[in-house]
C-alpha positions in Angstrom: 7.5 21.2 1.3 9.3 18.8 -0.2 11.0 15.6 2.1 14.1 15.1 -0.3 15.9 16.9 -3.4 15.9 16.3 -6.8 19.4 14.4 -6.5 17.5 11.9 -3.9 18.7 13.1 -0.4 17.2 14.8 2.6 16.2 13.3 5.8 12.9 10.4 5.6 10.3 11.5 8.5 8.4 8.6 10.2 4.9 8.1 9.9 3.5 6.0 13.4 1.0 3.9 11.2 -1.9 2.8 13.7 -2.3 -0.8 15.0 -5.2 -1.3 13.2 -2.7 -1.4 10.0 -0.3 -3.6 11.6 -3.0 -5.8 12.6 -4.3 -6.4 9.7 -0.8 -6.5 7.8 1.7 -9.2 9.2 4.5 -7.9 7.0 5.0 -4.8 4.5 5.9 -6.0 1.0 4.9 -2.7 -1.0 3.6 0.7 -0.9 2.0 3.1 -3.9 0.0 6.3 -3.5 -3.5 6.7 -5.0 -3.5 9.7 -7.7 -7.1 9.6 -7.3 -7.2 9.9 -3.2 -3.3 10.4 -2.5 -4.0 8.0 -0.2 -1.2 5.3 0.7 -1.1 2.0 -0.3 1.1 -0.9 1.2 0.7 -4.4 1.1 1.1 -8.1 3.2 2.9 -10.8 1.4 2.8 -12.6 4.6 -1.1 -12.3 4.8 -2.0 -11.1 1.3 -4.2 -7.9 1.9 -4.0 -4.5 1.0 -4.1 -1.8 3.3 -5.1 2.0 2.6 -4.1 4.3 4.6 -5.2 8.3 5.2 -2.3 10.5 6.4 -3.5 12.6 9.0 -1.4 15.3 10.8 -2.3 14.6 15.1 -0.6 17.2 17.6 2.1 18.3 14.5 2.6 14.4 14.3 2.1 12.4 10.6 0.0 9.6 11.4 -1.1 6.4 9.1 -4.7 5.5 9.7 -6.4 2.8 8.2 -9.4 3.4 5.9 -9.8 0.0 4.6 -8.3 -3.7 4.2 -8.8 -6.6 2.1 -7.2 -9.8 1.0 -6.2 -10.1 -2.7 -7.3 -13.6 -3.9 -7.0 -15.5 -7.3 -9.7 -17.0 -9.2 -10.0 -19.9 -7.2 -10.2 -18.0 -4.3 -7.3 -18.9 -2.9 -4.7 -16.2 -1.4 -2.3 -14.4 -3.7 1.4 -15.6 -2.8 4.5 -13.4 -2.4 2.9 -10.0 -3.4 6.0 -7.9 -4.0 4.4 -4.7 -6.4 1.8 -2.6 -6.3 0.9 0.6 -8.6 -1.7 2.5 -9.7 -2.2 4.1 -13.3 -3.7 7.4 -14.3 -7.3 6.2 -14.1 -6.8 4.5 -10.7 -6.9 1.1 -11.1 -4.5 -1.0 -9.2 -2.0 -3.9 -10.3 -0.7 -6.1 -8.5 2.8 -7.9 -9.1 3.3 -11.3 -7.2 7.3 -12.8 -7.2 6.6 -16.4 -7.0 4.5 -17.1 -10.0 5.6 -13.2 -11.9 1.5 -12.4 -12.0 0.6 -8.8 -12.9 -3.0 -8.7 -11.5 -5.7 -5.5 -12.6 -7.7 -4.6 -9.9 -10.3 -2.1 -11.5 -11.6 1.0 -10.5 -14.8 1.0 -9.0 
């Protein structure tokens, strides 16, 4: 069932994300959905990872659960700054968009 209408309204319905997310994710900068898993996406300008997350139903509740983290670096290994974007294309890889330096990063598909 759809949460909103064509014309953009209806009523938003909270997901409780576990504190394993917002442990590992000081901030939320960005979210995307995997076309491959439909998993969600978000990710930590503050602390530069990227979270997945399963939505589960609990008790008739949606819940966010983490599957995996990890912190997006450049080649010098240093930590991406001011991650702002984040997409997926048809084959699943991932980009990355960063605001300070306007980087679109590839991640590829495994």
């Amino acid at each position: 069932m759809p949460r909103f209408d064509d014309g953009g309204g209806g009523k938003p319905k909270p997901i409780k994300l576990e504190e394993q997310v917002k442990s590992v994710c000081k901030d939320f900068s960005a979210v995307t959905i995997d076309p491959k898993t439909g998993n969600v996406f978000v990710t930590s300008d503050e602390s530069s990872t990227i979270a997945q997350i399963q939505l589960v139903k609990d008790k008739g509740e949606l819940k966010g659960k983490l599957v995996q983290s990890f912190s997006v670096r450049d080649d010098k290994d240093k930590p991406l700054e001011r991650i702002e974007g984040l997409t997926f294309n048809a084959k699943g890889d991932l980009f990355v968009l960063t605001e300070k330096d306007g980087d679109l990063l590839k991640l590829d598909r495994k």
